[in-house]
N, C-alpha and C positions, 0 to 999 in steps of 0.2 A: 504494500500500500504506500503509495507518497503521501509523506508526509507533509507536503501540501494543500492533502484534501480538504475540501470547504464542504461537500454536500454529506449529512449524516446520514442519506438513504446509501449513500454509495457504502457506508462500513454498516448498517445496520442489519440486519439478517430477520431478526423477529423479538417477540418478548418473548424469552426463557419463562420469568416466573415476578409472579407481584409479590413481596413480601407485604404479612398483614399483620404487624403485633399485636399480640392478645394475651388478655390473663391469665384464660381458663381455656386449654390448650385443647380436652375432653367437650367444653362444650362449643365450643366454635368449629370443630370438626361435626358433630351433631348438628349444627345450624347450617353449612355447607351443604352435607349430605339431604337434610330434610329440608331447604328450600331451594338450592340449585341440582339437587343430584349427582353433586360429586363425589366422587370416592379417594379413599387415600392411597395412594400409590407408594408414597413411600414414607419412612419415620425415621426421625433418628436424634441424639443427644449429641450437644456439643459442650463437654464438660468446658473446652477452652475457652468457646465464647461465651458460656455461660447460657446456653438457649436448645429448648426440648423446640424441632421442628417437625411439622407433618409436609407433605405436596401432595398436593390434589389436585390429579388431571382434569384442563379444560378440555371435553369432550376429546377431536382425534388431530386438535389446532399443535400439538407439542408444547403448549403452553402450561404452565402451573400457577396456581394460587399457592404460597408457601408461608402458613401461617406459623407463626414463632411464640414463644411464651419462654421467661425469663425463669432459668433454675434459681435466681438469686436475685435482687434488686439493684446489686453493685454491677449487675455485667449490659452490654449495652442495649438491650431491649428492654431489663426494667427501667436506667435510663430513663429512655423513648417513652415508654409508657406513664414514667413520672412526670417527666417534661409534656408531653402532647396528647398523653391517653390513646386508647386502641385505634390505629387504624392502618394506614398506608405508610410502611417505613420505608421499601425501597420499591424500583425496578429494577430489572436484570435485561439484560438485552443482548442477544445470541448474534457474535460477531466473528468473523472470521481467522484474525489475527488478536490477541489480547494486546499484546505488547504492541504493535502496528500503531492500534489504534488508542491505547495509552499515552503514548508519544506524543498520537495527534492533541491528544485533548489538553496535555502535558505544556504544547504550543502556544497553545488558545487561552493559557492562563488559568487551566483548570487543574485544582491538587485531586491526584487520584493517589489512592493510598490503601488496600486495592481498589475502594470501594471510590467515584467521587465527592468530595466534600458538599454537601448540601448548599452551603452556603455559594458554590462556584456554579449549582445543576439546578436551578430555581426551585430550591428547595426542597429537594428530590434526594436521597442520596441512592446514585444510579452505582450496578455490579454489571462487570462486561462478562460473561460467558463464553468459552470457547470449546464448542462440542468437540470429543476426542472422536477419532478414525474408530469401529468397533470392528 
């Protein structure tokens, strides 16, 4: 990719997955499941970040909803949840090169660290995904 690129459609690919912080990790899986139909696909603990995640496939789009809930209040989703309460903590957006396209945004005056800083991503804090070869 040149790192000249100006258009975001040219490094964009799709959205991986919405992250949605939440308190109650059992019942917002129950709330997905019983009013959109989704199911979880995958779970899992991240003792490092401090955060119990599920994903839950949007139908056959490759997209996820990945709802988070903080094992502790010190790690960054409780945080998030202190600070702004349940909702929209990040996107993720499925890109071809990670590094490529960190560079680019790197250019533009944006700190990415892995994640971009909210404060650079209008408020957003955006994850770049890069699907591996299976």
């Amino acid at each position: 990719m040149d790192a000249t690129m100006t258009h975001m459609d040219s490094w964009l690919r799709s959205i991986d997955h919405v992250g949605i912080a939440v308190r109650d990790l059992e019942g917002a899986i129950q709330y997905y499941e019983r009013v959109f139909g989704l199911s979880v696909a995958h779970r899992e603990v991240n003792e490092e970040q401090g955060v119990e995640e599920a994903m839950l496939a949007v139908g056959e789009s490759g997209s996820c909803i990945q709802l988070l809930a903080p094992l502790r209040p010190d790690s960054p989703i409780g945080r998030f949840l202190e600070r702004s309460g349940p909702g929209v903590q990040q996107v993720a957006y499925t890109v071809t090169d990670v590094r490529a396209v960190a560079d680019h945004l790197r250019s533009q005056g944006v700190r990415v660290l892995p994640f971009t800083h909210p404060k650079d991503s209008g408020g957003v804090l955006i994850e770049l995904v890069q699907q591996t070869e299976h």
